[in-house]
C-alpha positions in Angstrom: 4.4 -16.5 -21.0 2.2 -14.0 -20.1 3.1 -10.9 -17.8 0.7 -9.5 -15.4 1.8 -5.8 -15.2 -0.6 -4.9 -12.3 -1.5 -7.6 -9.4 -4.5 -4.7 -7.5 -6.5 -1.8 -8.0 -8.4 0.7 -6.1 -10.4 3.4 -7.3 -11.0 6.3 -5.0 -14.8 7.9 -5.4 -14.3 11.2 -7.8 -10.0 10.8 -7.4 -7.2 8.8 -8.6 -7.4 5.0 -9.4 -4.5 3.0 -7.5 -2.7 0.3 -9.4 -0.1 -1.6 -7.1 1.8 -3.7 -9.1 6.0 -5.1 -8.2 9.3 -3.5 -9.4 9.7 -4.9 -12.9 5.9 -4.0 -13.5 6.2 -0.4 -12.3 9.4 -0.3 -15.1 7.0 -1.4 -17.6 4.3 1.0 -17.1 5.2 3.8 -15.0 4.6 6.3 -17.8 0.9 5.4 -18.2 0.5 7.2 -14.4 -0.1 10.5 -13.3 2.2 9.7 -10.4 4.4 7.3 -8.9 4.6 5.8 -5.4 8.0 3.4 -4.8 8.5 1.3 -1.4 11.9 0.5 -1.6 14.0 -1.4 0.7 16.9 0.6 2.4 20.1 1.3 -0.3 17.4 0.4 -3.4 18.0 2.4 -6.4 16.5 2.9 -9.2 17.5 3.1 -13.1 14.4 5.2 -13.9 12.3 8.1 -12.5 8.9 9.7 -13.6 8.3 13.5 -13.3 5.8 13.0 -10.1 7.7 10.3 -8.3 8.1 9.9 -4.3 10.4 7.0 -3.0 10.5 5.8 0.6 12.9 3.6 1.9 12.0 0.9 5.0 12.2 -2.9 4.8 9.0 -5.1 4.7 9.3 -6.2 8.2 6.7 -5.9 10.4 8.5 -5.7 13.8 10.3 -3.1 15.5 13.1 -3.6 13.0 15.3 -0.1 13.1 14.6 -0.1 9.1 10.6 -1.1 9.0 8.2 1.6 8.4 8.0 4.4 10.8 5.2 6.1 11.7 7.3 9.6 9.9 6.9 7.2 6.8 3.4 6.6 7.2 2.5 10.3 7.7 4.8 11.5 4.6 2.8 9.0 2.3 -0.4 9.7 3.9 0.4 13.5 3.3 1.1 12.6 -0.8 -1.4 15.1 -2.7 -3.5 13.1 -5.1 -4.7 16.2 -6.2 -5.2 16.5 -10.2 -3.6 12.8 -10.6 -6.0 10.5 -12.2 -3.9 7.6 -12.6 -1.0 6.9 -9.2 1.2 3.5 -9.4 2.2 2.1 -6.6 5.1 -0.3 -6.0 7.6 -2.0 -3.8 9.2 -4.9 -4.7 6.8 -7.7 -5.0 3.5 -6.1 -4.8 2.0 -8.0 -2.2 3.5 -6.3 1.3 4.1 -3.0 1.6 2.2 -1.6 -2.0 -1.3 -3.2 -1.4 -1.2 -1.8 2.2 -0.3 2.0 1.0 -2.7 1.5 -1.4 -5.5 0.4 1.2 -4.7 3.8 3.4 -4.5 5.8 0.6 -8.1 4.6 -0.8 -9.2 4.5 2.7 -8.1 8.5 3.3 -10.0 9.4 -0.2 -13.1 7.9 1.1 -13.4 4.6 -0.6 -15.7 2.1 1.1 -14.8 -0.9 3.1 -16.2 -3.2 0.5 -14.3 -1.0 -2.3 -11.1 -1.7 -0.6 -11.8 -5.3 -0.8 -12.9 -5.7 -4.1 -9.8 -3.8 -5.8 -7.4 -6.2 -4.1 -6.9 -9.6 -5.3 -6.2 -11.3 -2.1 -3.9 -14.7 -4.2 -1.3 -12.1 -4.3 -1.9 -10.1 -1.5 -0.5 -10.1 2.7 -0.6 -6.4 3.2 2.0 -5.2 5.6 1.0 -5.5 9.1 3.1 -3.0 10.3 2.2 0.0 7.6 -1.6 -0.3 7.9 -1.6 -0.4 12.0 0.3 3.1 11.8 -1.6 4.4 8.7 -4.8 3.2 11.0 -3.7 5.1 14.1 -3.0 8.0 11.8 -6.0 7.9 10.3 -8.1 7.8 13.5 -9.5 5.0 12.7 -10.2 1.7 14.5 -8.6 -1.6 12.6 -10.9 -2.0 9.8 -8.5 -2.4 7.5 -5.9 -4.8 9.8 -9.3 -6.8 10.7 -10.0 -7.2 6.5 -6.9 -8.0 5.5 -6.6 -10.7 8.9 -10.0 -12.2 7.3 -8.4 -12.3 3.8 -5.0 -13.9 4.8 -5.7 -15.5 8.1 -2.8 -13.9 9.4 -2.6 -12.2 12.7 -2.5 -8.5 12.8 0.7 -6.6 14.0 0.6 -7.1 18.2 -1.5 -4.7 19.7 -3.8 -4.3 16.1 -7.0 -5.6 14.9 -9.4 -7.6 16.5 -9.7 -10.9 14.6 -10.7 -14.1 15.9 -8.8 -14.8 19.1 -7.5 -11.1 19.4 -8.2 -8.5 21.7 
């Protein structure tokens, strides 16, 4: 059986290249990045670290859950420096919540395009997390570019009050 060690990826114009991949891939390869991004739930530890290696801790929920993503989360991952890192891995758990969304604000902040975003994630194993990219948008200053792609791609509605799909104000 074959294992796929990374499920998206995202290259930001003259900066890092994003890999998202789940928990057992980021075991795998976390020494072949320049950094490392983990999405854990609450109480999640893990057995191994990397020498540039930022963990945040909220559930994959997409409600006002007291331990979903903040808007403090948001900002501290928004605030990473990609500075000097050619290579950052991204994970959470599965790879297809709360990793591919960090990973389409990230791109988005570096100044990827739109159609970029798009390409580098393989929407079969992707539902990006509602809640994450409606903050990382309002951060951002952004409208709901992102929420409205990722509503087209999964035919999902957008966290209330986000994006402006079919049917949504």
């Amino acid at each position: 059986m074959k294992v796929r060690a990374y499920f998206h990826q995202i290259q930001i114009p003259g900066g890092a290249c994003l890999w998202v991949t789940d928990l057992v891939g980021a075991a795998m390869v976390r020494d072949r990045h320049g950094m490392v991004v983990s999405l854990l739930d609450p109480g999640t530890r893990l057995s191994w670290s990397h020498p540039r290696h930022r963990v945040f801790h909220f559930l994959d929920e997409e409600g006002e859950d007291a331990e979903a993503a903040t808007e403090e989360d948001v900002a501290e991952i928004l605030a990473l420096d990609l500075a000097g890192v050619d290579s950052v891995l991204i994970h959470c758990h599965g790879g297809f919540s709360r990793s591919p969304a960090v990973a389409m604000l990230l791109a988005y902040r570096g100044g990827a395009r739109l159609a970029a975003i798009d390409e580098g994630i393989d929407w079969t194993w992707a539902d990006p997390n509602r809640r994450v990219l409606a903050l990382g948008e309002r951060l951002l200053g952004m409208g709901n570019e992102l929420s409205d792609l990722a509503w087209r791609r999964t035919r999902r509605r957008p966290a209330p009050g986000h994006g402006s799909g079919p049917g949504l104000e």
